[in-house]
N, C-alpha and C positions, 0 to 999 in steps of 0.2 A: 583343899578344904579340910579344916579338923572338926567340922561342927558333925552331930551327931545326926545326919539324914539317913530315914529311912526310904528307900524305894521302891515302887511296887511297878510291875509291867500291865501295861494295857494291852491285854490277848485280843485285845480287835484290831489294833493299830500293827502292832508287832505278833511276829509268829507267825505271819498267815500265809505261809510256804505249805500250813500242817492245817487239819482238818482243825475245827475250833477245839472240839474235845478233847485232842491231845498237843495242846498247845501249853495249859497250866504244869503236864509233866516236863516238856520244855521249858520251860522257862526257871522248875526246878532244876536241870539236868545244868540251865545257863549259871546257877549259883545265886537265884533269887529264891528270899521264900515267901512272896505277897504278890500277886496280882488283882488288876483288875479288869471290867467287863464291859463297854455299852451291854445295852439288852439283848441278849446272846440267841434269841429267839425271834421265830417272823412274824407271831401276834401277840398280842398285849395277853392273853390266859392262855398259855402252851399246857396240854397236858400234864398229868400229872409224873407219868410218863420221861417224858421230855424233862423234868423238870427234878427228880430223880436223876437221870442219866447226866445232868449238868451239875450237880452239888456232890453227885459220887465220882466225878471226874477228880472237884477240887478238892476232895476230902482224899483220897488215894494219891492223889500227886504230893501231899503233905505241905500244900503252900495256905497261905491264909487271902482271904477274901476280903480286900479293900475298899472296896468299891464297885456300887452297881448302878447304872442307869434303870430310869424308868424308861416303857417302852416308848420310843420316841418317834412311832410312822416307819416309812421307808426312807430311812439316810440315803442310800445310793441315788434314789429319787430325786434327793432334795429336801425331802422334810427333815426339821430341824424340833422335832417335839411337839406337844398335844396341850402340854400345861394351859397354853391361850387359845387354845382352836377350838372353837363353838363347837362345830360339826362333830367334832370328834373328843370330848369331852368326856363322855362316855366312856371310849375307851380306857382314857388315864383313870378314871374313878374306877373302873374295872381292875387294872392293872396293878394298882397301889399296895392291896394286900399280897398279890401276888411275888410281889417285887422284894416287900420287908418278911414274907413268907421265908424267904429265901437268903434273905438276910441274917433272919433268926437259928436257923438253921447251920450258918457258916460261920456266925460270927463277924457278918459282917456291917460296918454301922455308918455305913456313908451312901447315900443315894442321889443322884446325879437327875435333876428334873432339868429335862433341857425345855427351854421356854417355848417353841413353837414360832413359825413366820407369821408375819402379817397375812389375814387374809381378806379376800374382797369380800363386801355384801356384809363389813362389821367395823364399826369403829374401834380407833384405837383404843381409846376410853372403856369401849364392852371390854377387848379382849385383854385386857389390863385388870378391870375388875373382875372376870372367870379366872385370870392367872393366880392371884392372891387369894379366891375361893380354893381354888385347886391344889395352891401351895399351902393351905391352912390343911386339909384335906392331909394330903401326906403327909404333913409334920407331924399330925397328931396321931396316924399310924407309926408311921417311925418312933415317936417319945415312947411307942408303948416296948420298943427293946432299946433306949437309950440312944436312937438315929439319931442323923441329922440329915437334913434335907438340904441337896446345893443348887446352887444356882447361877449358870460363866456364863460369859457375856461369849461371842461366838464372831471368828471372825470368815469370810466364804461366801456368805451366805445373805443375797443379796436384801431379804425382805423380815431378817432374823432381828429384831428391833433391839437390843443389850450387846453392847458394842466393848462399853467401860466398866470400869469397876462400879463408879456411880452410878451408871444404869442399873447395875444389878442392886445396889444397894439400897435405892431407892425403892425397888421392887419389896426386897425384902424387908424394909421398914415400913411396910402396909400389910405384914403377914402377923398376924396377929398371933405369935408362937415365937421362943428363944431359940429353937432348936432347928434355924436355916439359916445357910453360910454360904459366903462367896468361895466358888471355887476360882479359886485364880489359876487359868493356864495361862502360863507365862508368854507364850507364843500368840496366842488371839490377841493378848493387849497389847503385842509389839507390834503387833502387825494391825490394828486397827487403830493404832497412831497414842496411844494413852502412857502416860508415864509412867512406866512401870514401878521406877525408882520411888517414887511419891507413893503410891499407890500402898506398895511394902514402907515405908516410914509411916505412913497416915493411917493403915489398917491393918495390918496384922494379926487385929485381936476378931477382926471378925472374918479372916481368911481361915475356910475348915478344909482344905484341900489344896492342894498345888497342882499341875501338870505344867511337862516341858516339852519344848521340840524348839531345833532352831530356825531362824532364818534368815534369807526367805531359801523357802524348799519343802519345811515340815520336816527335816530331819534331823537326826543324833543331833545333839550337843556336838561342837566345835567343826559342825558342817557350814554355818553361815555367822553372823555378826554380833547374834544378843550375848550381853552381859551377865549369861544364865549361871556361871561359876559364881562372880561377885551378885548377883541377888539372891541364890538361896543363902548365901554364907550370909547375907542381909536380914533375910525372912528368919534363920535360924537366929540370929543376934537377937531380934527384935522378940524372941520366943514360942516362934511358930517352932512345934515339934510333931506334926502329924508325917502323912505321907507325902514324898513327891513320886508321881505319876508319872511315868517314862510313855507318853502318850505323841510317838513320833512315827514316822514313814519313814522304815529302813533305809539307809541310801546306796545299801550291798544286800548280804543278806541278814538277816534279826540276829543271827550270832553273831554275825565279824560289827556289826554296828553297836555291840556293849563294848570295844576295846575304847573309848574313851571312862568308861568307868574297872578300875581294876576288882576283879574277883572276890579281893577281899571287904570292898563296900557294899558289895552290893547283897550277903544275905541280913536277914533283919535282926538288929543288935535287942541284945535285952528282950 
């Protein structure tokens, strides 16, 4: 590839041999200098504390902050985010400032609202219409440091309703704000049957994020079959120039699994 990709590492996917905290030195130590985060915390308002102890990690490691999820439930669980979930609603509108708190502070200007499952005792319709409250909600915190708020269709996950790029984008054409983007991970749309290739010709102007992993496995690049070389060199043609997101499950260990990317691509140009 000669196109001009930046990379950043997902300290929750990868690294996680190492306690979370010393994971962004890592990953400096690997010859990156950006990572990113799910929500690195077990409740939606972690102390201040806590919160502190997570932004002096990344600020001492001297890597720059990419990307942050809002808090999205218990993932190991099964929950898959709060954006549409009645019940818990509350939480997300809690968390929001916390989240671009954090943001602000690091420089960092991308925020990951993962949509939430279906849930019983609510129509789809309800929790479609809270989703677009919720995602108006963050956006308008984030615009206030230049955020953008994303939103990936999620593949796993069997009652997680944003599948395709269109699903997502449908979502985000009832959010009454410019400043929310599909995140395309390249992997959920392979794997959840969508064309990738189309997908990158037909939008590119509203993809604000990338992530990869191959498959099937979830891991490194050139562990299983996607065409993830010829589609970033696609996404970049077409003038996507943010970050791609190394957002995979080692298939050795988090170092011997960057030997498909050499050293020299991987700290961030310019």
């Amino acid at each position: 590839m000669s196109n001009p990709l930046r990379y950043t590492v997902n300290c929750s996917l990868l690294f996680t041999e190492l306690p979370l905290l010393e994971r962004p030195a890592a990953a400096r130590r690997a010859g990156f200098g950006a990572v990113e985060f799910w929500w690195p915390f077990v409740e939606a308002v972690p102390t201040d504390r806590h919160v502190d102890a997570f932004a002096t990690t990344i600020e001492d490691a001297g890597v720059q902050l990419t990307g942050l999820n809002f808090f999205a439930g218990d993932m190991p669980g099964g929950d898959r985010g709060l954006v549409s979930w009645p019940k818990r609603s509350g939480e997300f509108r809690d968390n929001i400032d916390v989240t671009v708190g954090i943001g602000e502070r690091l420089g960092c200007r991308a925020f990951n609202a993962l949509y939430g499952n279906r849930s019983d005792g609510h129509s789809a319709s309800e929790q479609d219409d809270l989703a677009v409250e919720n995602l108006a909600l963050a956006a308008q915190a984030a615009a206030r440091i230049d955020g953008t708020v994303l939103v990936e269709p999620v593949s796993g996950a069997e009652r997680y309703p944003l599948l395709t790029a269109a699903d997502v984008l449908a979502v985000i054409d009832r959010v009454p704000a410019s400043n929310v983007g599909l995140l395309a991970d390249l992997y959920h749309l392979a794997v959840n049957g969508d064309d990738v290739d189309r997908v990158i010709a037909e939008h590119t102007d509203r993809i604000a994020h990338v992530q990869i992993a191959d498959a099937p496995g979830r891991n490194e690049p050139g562990t299983g079959t996607l065409s993830l070389d010829r589609q970033l060199t696609a996404l970049a043609a077409n003038g996507y120039s943010g970050w791609i997101g190394l957002e995979y499950k080692p298939s050795t260990t988090t170092v011997d699994s960057f030997g498909w990317l050499p050293r020299g691509r991987r700290a961030v140009a310019g």
